[in-house]
N, C-alpha and C positions, 0 to 999 in steps of 0.2 A: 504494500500500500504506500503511494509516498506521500511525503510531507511537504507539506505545503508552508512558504509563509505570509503572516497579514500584518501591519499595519496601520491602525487609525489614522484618519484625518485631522482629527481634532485634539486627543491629546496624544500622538505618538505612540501610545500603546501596541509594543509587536512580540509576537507569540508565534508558537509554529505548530503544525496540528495536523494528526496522519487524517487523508480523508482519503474514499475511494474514486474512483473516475466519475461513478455516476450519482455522487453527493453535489449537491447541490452548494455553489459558492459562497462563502460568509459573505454577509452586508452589512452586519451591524456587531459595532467594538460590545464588548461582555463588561466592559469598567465601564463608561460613558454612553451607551448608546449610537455612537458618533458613527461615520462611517466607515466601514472598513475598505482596503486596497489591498489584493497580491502584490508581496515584494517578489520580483523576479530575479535570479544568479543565476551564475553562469552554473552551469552542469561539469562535475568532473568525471573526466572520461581515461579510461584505459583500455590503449591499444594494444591485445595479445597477437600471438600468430603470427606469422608471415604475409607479406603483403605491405606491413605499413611504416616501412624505413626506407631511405632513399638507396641502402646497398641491397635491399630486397626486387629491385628491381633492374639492376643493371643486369647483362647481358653478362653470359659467364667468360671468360677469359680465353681467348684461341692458341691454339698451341704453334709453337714456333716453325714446326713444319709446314703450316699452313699457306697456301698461294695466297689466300685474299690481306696478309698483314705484311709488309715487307719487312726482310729480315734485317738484323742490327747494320749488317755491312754495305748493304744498299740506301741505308737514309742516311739525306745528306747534313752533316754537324756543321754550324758555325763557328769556327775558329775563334777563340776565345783571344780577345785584345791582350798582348804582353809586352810590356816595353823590354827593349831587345838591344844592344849593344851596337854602335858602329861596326861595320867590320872593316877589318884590314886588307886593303888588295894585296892578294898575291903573288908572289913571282912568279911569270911565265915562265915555264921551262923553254929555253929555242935553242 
């Protein structure tokens, strides 16, 4: 059954109270008469099972023998910026 909760209009009065689906909604505060209001929250939810992570979804990993992913030796690397030394010309051998 869940719970519900109410508070008045008039003095604030808020209380929570299991009631069924097909109970009929409070309208009036039980301290003052006043009128009552559903406070509405947010709902806490847990996610079990498979299905609701972003690594539940990716696509499984292909293996390296594979045609459709090219292998390490075929894709092409950027040369990584190095400061590097003048060099020296050398003597021709004649």
């Amino acid at each position: 059954m869940p719970t519900y909760s109410y508070r008045c209009t008039e003095c604030d009065n808020a209380f929570d109270i299991k009631q069924s689906f097909s109970d009929a909604t409070l309208s009036e505060c039980p301290v003052c008469g006043g009128v009552l209001r559903k406070v509405f929250s947010p709902v806490g939810v847990t996610f079990n099972g498979g299905g609701f992570y972003r690594t539940d979804s990716r696509p499984a990993p292909k293996s390296e023998g594979s045609s459709s992913t090219p292998a390490k030796s075929e894709t092409k690397a950027t040369p990584a910026k190095t400061e590097s030394k003048p060099s020296t010309p050398k003597p021709s051998a004649s």
